[in-house]
N, C-alpha and C positions, 0 to 999 in steps of 0.2 A: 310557309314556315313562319312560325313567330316571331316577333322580335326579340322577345326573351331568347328563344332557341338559340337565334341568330346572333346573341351577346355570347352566349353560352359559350357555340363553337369557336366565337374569335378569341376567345379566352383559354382556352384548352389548346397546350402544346405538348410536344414530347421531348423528354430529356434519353441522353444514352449515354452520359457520364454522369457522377456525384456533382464536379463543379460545372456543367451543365446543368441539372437539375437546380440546385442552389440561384443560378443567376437569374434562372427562368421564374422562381420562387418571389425572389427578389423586385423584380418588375411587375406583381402581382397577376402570375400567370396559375392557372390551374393548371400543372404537368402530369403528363399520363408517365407514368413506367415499370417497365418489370421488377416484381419484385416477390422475394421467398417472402411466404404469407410468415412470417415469426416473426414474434414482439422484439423481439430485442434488434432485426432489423430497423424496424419502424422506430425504434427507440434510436436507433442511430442516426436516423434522414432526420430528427427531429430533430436532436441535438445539432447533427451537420449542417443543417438548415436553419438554424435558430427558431425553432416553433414551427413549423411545419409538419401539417398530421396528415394522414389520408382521409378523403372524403367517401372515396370509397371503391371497393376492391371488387376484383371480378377475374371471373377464369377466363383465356384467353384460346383460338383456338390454334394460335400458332406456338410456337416457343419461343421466348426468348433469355436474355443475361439478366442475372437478378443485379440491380445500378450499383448493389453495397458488396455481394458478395461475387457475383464473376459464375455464382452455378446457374444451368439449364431451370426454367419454370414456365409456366405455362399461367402463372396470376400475373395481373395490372392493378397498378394501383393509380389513382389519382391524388397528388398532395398539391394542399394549397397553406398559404396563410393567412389565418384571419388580421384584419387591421382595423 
């Protein structure tokens, strides 16, 4: 594996609450979590998060709780913040 790669993973964690997500945000982590694919979601981690977007979204083959809303989905997202 690369080096690169190898930053990659130790940078990517998972959130399973909003101020989980945020602190992980915070410490400039790239967080994976579930999340309902709709903007006004993502418009909320953003805001909740102070500038945090998704880098990028993917279907998942398990289910899980979307972080904002509490419903079943089956997407991930990845949010980080640029600095």
């Amino acid at each position: 594996m690369s080096i690169a790669r190898n930053d990659i993973d130790e940078n990517i964690d998972e959130a399973f609450s909003k101020e989980e997500l945020k602190k992980k945000i915070e410490k400039g982590k790239l967080v994976r979590v579930y999340m309902i694919d709709e903007p006004e979601v993502e418009d909320y981690i953003k805001e909740y998060t102070n500038g945090a977007t998704s880098r990028f979204i993917e279907d998942a083959n398990k289910e899980g709780k979307c972080i904002h809303t509490g419903k079943k989905t089956k997407t991930i997202a990845y949010f980080a913040k640029s600095y």
